[in-house]
C-alpha positions, 0 to 999 in steps of 0.5 A: 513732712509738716512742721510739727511744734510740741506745745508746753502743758497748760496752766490748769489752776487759773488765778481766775475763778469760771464766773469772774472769767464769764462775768469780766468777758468782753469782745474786742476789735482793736488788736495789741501789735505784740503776738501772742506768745507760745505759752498763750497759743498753748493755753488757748488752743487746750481751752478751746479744743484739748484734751482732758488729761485722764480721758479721750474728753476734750474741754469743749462739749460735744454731742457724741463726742464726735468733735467736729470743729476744727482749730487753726492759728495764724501767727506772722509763722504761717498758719496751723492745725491745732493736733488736741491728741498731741497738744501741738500745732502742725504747720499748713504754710508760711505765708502770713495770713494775719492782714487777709484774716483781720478784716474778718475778726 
């Protein structure tokens, strides 16, 4: 049976209105040496793939609503499956990929 960790509900009233967001939006390839916390792992992954609260919707656009990509994070825990249906992460290992991983970001 895999690890499954419940992720807090996410923030849906950002300080930050969609066109600052899209305006101030900058790539970066230095990395802080801190990890991200749960709390932003939470907020990021519904982001990028959760789901709409009130919907089988997700926060991403897609034709069909087929949903073909998938979402994994890498922590210095292992690395995890994004679950949208139950906003949670499912443990796939422990090994830490982060220094394999890195050269490809």
């Amino acid at each position: 049976m895999s690890e499954i960790i419940t992720l807090a509900k996410p923030n849906q009233d950002g300080a930050m209105s969609l066109e600052k967001a899209v305006a101030t939006r900058r790539s970066r390839r230095d990395f802080l040496p801190q990890s991200l916390t749960l709390e932003q792992i939470s907020q990021l992954t519904w982001a990028a793939q959760g789901r709409d609260a009130q919907s089988r919707y997700r926060t991403v656009p897609s034709a069909g609503a087929t949903y073909p990509l998938e979402l994994f994070v890498v922590t210095d825990d292992g690395l995890f499956r994004y679950l949208p249906a139950k906003h949670a992460l499912e443990k796939l290992t422990e090994q830490d990929l982060r220094a394999a991983l890195a050269p490809a970001a």
